[in-house]
N, C-alpha and C positions, 0 to 999 in steps of 0.2 A: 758604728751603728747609731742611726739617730734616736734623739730619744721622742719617749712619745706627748711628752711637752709640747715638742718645739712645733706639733704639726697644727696647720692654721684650722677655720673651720669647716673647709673645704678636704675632703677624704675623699682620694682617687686609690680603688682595691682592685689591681689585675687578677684573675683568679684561673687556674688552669688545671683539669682533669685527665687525664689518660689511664686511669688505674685498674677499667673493668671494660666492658664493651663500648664504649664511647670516645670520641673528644669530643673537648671542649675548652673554651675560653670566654670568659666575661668581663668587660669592667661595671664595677660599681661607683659610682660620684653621690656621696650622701645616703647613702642606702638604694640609691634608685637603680635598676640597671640601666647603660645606657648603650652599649655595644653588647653584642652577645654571638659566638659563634656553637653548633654544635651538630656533629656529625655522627650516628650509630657506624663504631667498626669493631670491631674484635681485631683487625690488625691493621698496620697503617701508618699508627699515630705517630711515626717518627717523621713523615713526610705532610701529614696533614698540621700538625700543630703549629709548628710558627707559621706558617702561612693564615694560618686562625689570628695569632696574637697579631699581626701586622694588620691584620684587619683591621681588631676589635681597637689597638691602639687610634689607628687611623680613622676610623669612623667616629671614635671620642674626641679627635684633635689633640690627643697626646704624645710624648714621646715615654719610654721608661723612667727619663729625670722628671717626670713630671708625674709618676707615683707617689703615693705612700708607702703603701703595703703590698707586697705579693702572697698568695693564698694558694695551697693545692694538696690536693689529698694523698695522703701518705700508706693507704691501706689498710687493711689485707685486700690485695688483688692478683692483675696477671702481672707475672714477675716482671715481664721486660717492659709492659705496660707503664707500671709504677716508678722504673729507672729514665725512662723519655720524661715523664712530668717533672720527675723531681730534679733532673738534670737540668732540664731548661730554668725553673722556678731558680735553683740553684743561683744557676751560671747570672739568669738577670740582677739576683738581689746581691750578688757579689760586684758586679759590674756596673752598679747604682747606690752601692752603701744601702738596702732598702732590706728591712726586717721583713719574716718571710714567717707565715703561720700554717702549719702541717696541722689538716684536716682529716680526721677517723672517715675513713670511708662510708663505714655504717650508718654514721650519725650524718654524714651526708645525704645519704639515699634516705632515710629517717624524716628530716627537716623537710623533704620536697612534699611529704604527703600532706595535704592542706590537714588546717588544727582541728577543724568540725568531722572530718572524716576517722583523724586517732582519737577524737573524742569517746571515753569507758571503754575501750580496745586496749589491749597489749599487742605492740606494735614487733612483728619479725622483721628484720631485714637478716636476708640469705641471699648470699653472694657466692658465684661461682668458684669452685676453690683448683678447677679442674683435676680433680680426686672424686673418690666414693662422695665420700662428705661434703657438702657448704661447709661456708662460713657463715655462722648463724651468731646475732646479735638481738636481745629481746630489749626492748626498751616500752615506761609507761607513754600514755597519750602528753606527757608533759617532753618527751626525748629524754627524760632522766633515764638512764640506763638500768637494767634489772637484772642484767649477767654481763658476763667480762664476753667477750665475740672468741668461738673457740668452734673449732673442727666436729660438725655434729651431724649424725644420722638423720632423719625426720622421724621414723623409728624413736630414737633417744630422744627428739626434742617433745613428745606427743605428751611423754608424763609431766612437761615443766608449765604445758600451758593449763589455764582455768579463766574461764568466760569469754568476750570474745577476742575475735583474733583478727588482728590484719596484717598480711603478708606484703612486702616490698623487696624488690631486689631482682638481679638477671637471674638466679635462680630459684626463684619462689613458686614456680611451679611444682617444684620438685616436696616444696613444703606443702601448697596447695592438696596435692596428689594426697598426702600420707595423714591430713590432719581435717577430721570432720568439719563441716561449720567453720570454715576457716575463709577470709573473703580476702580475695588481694585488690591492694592497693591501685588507686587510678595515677599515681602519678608513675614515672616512666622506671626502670627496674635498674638505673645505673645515675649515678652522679651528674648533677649540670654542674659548671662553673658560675651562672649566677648564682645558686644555693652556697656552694661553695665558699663562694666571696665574703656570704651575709655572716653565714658561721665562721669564717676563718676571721673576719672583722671581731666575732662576738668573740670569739675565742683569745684573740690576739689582745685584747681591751682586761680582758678579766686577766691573762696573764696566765692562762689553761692550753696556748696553744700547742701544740706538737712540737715536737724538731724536725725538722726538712731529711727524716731519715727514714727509709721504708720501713712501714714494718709488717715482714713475713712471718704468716702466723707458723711456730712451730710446737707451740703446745699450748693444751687446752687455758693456759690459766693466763693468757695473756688480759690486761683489763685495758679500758680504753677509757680517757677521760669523759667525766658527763658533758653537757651541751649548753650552750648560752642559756641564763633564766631568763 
């Protein structure tokens, strides 16, 4: 593994999503995005994705040896969804020596809603769990987290909010539906890979990232780490 010393000042972050209704693939060079691929599919993404990364590689002028970091969201998602992304993420940062940072899904779809908009809001992100239930994840207008992301009715979730509310996520209608005065969010209801990138950089720096290992939620009290400061 290299360490995070040796890297110069130049930060090249492949970042890659399959975990909910979408792909997607972006590079970052310095924080900027400079390539970006992304498709709305619910199914697919086994055929869509590399032909994404060879893009986004190619339109950057990179090869994989010529990363730093790989980045990609590790979940709660659609199960087979989350096994194509993390495969691939996988397979490249073994096959390049390159450290590799698992990204919370929630705080994924979280991070996309611009800051003036979760500005005095408690932010929902609810993600399709395909069950009764989302996956519901509450976090403040800062992305610091307010509950651990856990299998939750809209019904149950109605008594945990107070003041306003903003909804994100592929199934926040379902929260919309069951929670007065609840306004949803304008950014898109699934993960991008640029967003991905920025957090999984932030994340990978502080030393808070994930393990490149799904995680299927199977009981309420699962927690997820907090979010870049």
């Amino acid at each position: 593994m290299i360490g995070r010393a040796q890297y110069s000042r130049v930060m090249n972050v492949l970042a890659i999503d399959t975990s909910t209704s979408a792909c997607s693939a972006a590079l970052l060079r310095n924080g900027q995005v400079v390539a970006h691929r992304l498709t709305v599919m619910s199914r697919g993404q086994s055929e869509a994705l590399m032909p994404m990364i060879k893009a986004v590689l190619d339109e950057s002028g990179l090869t994989v040896a010529g990363l730093d970091l790989l980045a990609v969201t590790v979940g709660p998602g659609a199960f087979t969804g989350l096994r194509i992304g993390l495969a691939a993420a996988r397979g490249f940062a073994l096959a390049a020596g390159l450290p590799l940072a698992g990204v919370p899904t929630p705080l994924a779809v979280a991070a996309a809603i611009p800051e003036s908009e979760r500005e005095g809001r408690t932010v929902v992100v609810a993600l399709e769990s395909r069950r009764d239930d989302p996956w519901v994840q509450l976090f403040r207008a800062d992305l610091t987290p307010l509950s651990a992301v856990e299998a939750l009715s809209p019904a149950a979730l109605a008594p945990r909010l107070t003041g306003p509310v903003l909804v994100a996520g592929d199934a926040a209608a379902r929260i919309l539906a069951a929670i007065p005065g609840a306004v949803a969010a304008s950014s898109p209801g699934w993960p991008d890979a640029a967003i991905v990138a920025r957090v999984g950089e932030d994340l990978w720096r502080e030393g808070r990232a994930l393990p490149a290992e799904p995680l299927y939620l199977r009981a309420p009290d699962v927690t997820l780490p907090g979010p870049p400061s």
